[in-house]
Structures are given as C-alpha cells and as structure tokens.
N, C-alpha and C positions, 0 to 999 in steps of 0.2 A: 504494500500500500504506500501512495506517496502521497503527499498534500498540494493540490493543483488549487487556482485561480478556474472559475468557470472560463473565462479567454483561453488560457492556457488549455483546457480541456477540447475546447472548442478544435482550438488549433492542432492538436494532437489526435483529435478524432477525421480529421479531413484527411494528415499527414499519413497515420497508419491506412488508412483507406487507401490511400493512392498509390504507397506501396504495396498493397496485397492488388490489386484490382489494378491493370495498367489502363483502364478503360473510365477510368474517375477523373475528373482533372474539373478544374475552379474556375469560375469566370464569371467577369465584374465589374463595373468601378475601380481603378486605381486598386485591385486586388496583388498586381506582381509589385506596385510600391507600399504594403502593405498598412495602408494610412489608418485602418481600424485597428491594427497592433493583432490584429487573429489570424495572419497570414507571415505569422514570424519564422523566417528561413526555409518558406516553400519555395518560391524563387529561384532561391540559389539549390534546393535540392532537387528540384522537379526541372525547372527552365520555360521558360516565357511560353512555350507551346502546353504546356498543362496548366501554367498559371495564365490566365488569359487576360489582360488588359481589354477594357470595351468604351466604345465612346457612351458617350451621355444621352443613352437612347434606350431603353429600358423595353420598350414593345421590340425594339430589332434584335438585343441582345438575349431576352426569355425569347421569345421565336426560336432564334439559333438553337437554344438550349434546346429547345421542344424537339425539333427537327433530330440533333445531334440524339437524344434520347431516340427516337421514332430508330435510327437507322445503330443503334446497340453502345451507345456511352452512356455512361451513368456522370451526366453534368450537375456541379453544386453552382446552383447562381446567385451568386452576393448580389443582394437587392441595394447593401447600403444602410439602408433605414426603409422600415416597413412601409410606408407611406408612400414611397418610390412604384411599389406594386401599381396602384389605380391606374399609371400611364401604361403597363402591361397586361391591363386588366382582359382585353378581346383576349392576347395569347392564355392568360392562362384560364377563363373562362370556357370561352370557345375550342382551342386547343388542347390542352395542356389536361384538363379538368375532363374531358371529352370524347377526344378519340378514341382512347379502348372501348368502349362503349361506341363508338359512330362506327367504326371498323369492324367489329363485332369479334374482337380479341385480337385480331388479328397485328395491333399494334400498340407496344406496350412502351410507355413514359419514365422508363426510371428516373427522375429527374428530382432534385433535393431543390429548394429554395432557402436560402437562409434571409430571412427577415428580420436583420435587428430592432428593437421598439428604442427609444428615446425621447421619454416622455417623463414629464418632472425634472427636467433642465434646462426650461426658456428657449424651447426649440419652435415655439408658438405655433400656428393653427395647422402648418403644410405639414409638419413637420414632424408632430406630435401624436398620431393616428396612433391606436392599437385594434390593427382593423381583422383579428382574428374571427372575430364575431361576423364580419361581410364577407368571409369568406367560407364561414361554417355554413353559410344557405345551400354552397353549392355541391351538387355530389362529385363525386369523383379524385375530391382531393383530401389525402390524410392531414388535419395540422396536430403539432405537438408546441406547448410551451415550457421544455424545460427549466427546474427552477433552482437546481443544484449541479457545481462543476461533474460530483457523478451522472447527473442524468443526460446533460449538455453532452457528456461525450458520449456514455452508450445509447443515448436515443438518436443523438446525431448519426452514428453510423449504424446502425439498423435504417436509420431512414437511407442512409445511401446505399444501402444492399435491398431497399422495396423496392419491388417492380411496378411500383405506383408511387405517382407524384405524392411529394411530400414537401409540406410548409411549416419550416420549423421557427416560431419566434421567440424571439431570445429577448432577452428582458435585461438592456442596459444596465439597469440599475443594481443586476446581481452579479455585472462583471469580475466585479473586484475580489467577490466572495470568495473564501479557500472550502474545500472537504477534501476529505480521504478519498482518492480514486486507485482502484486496484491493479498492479501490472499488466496483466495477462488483457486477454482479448476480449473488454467490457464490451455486454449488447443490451439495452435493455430496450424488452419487448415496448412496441408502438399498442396502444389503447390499454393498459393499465393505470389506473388510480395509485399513490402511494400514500400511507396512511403514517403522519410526519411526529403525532404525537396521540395516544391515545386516551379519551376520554368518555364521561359515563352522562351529562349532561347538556352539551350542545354540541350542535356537531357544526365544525366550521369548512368549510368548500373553499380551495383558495385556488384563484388563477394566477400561473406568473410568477411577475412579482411583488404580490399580495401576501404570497407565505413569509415572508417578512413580518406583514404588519400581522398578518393571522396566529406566527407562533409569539410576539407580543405580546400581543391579547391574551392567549392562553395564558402565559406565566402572570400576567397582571391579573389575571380572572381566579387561579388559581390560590394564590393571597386569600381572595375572599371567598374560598369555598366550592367554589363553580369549576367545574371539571368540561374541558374543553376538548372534544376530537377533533383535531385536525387534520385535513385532507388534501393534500395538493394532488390538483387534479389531471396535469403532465400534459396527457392527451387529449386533445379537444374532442376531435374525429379519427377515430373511433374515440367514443366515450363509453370509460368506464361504470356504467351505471350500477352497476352490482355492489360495486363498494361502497356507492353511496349512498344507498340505500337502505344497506345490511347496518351502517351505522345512523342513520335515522330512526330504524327500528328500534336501537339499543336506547340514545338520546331525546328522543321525542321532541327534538327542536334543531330548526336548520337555519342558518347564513349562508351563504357565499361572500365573498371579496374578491370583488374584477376587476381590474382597474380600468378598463374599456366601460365608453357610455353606458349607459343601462337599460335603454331601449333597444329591443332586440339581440341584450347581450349572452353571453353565457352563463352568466346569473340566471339570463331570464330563461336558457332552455335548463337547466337544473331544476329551475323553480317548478314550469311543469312537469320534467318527469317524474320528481317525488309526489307533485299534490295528485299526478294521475296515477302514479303504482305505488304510490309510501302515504297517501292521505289519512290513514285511521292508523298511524304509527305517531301521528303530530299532536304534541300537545301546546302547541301553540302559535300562529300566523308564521308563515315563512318571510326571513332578514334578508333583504341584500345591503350590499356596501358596493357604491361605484361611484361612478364618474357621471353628476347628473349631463345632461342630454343638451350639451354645448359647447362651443369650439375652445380650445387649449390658447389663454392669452399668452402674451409673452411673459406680461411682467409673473414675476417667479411667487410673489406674495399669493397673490390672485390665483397662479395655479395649485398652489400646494394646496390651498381650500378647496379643490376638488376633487382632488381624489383620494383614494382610500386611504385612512390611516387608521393604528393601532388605537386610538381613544377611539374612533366611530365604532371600530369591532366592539371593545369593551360596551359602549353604550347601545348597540344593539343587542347582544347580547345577556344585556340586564333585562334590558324590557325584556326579552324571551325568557326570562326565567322567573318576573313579576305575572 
C-alpha cells in the first residue's frame, strides 16, 4: 500500500493502462504540456503520438475520439473542465451515447471521458457546471464520480477496459486528498455504492465531492447522539440502488448531498427511487442538500452560500430526526 494524492492516482491509472493496452492513448487540451498537473511524465514516456495535443474544439476532438473508439482504440478524452462537454454535446449524445444501439452491436465505443468539475473557486457561471445530472437522462452512457484517490484510480481504469463509453467526473476539490492505494492491479467495479461510515439513524447519500461535507456531518452528528450512515454513491449510471436502500430500511430516514443544482438532480432520482421501492421503510420526509436552481457567481462569498456544506447536512439532519 502507498499513500497517493487523488491526481496522483488519477495519473497512474491512465499511465499503467497505457502500458498494459498499446491501444489506450490521451487526448486533449494542452494534455502532452500537462497544464492540469495529471498528465505528469506521460509525455516523455508515451510520446506526442499517445499523448495527443488538440486544438480548442471540443465537438472535433470527442468526434475523433468516437471515431478512433468505432474502428478498436480505447481513447481517454481530457474535456479540461466538465462544462467544456455542452460544445460536444451532438458527439457524445448522438454519437458517442448511440451507436451501439443504432448499429445494433455491431459497433462498440470504448471510449473514457475525463471531466474535471471546478466549482467552488470563482470559476463563475461557464465555468462552474457539474453537469452529471444532464447527462444521466441519456442512455447509453456509464458516468462515475469518484470521491477517493482509491476509487479515482480503480474506477478510472475499469472504465478504460468498458467497452462502453464512460464519463468519469472528478471533483477538483478532492484533488489534493491523500488515501492508501494498493500496488498490485487496482479495479474497482463501475455501478457499486460504497458505504464510507456506518450508521443506525440516518442515512446520508453523498455525490462527489459532498462526502466531505457528509463524513463532517456525521462526526458532528455523532457528538450529539445521532448515528449517521454514510454513503458515497461512486457510480451515477449504473446506480447502485440496493445499497441504498438496504440502508434506509435499517435508518428510516434519508438525505442526499449533491452539489449539482437540485432540479433534476441526483438527489432528485434517489429521492424517487426510495419513496417508490423504500417508502414504508421512512420514518420521516426525504432531505436533500444542493445547489439551489441558479447560475454559479463569480464572486466567491456568494458562491460558497450555495452549495453544500457540513452545517446544512447537520441541520437537515436534525429536523429528520425531530
């Protein structure tokens, strides 16, 4: 076991991939001058033809991707920041999301997306998207939001061994974080829930990077008697629903914390599918914590009031248990 930075992990997960699989290779944004710091010493180990420089055109460069998957490469396409996707939205909609299904097997997408979020750093309205939630409407695409350098790297490379597109978003804000990552050839499976602490009186849902504020919560909750399960929920599509419900049954009381808008969000499909297969397991109104339903200012005051934090958890949480 060593102790990695989720970056670190990140970068290590592309790296061995590319050595095992000659058919992997990166391509991006200013990816071979490695400006995100997650492309450290690909470069110079792979070479400009794996590390792939692209202009500033995001529908040309996902296309290529789509294409280069279509005919047997398993491409990773640095979006940059998540929010970059909308300008590639026909490709990976139309495309991308699509064809195995339009061709009718006949042509398979292994194609990875990395979607950094960067949001809660005055990166204001373009900029600041976590648009997992508009892309969960569509079928045919896996996404995951790893929220730990373990997961960052074995879901990262499981998604780049799917033979279906995969949207993984990475949650800036958990860059810096260190865990124990294991030698050997970490995978962890795509559509698993993992259950981050366990508890006997609410049960908390966390996207992202909300299990921050959600394992907070718990240890502040705890103080006062209130026993907190918490949930980080990894994989969007597939979602793990089994998990979350088998701990609703035990708790009798649910949150979520998403940090994506609220409308339409992943708060809000947890929300129905417990009230519609966990409803007489509830002993009290289902919580969310998000992002109300409005664009991300610049100034940095103004945004940190909107989105999730560890006191909102705590103070839903009370009323769930008044």
């Amino acid at each position: 076991m060593r102790t990695v930075t989720y970056i670190q992990a990140v970068t290590e997960a592309m790296t061995e991939e590319m050595e095992r699989d000659e058919s992997v290779f990166i391509m991006g944004e200013d990816v071979a001058w490695n400006m995100m710091g997650d492309c450290t010493g690909m470069v110079e180990k792979f070479g400009t033809e794996r590390v792939r420089n692209t202009p500033i055109s995001e529908a040309g460069f996902v296309g290529a991707g789509a294409g280069a998957a279509m005919v047997g490469m398993r491409p990773i396409v640095h979006m940059l920041i998540a929010p970059f996707m909308y300008v590639a939205f026909d490709q990976i909609v139309s495309i991308i999301a699509k064809s195995t299904y339009t061709y009718g097997g006949q042509a398979r997408l292994p194609i990875t997306l990395r979607a950094p979020m960067m949001y809660g750093v005055s990166n204001a309205a373009q900029h600041s998207d976590r648009p997992y939630a508009t892309l969960m409407t569509i079928p045919g695409l896996k996404l995951i939001a790893p929220a730990t350098p373990h997961d960052a790297k074995g879901m990262l490379k499981a998604a780049i061994r799917d033979d279906n597109p995969v949207i993984t978003f990475e949650d800036r804000s958990l860059w810096g974080q260190s865990s124990e990552v294991p030698d050997d050839d970490l995978i962890v499976p795509l559509g698993q829930a993992a259950v981050r602490r366990e508890g006997t009186d609410v049960t908390v849902v966390t996207v992202a990077g909300a299990i921050t504020q959600g394992l907070a919560a718990a240890e502040q909750l705890a103080s006062e008697g209130v026993s907190v399960e918490v949930i980080d929920l990894r994989s969007i599509v597939p979602m793990d629903t089994d998990t979350i419900l088998e701990s609703v049954d035990k708790t009798g009381r649910l949150l979520i914390a998403d940090p994506a808008h609220e409308m339409g969000s992943v708060a809000s499909e947890v929300s129905a599918v417990v009230a519609q297969h966990g409803f007489w397991s509830l002993q009290a109104p289902i919580a969310r914590v998000t992002t109300p339903h409005c664009h991300m200012p610049f100034n940095a005051d103004l945004e940190k009031q909107l989105l999730p934090t560890a006191d909102k958890v705590v103070a839903e949480a009370r009323a769930l248990m008044e």
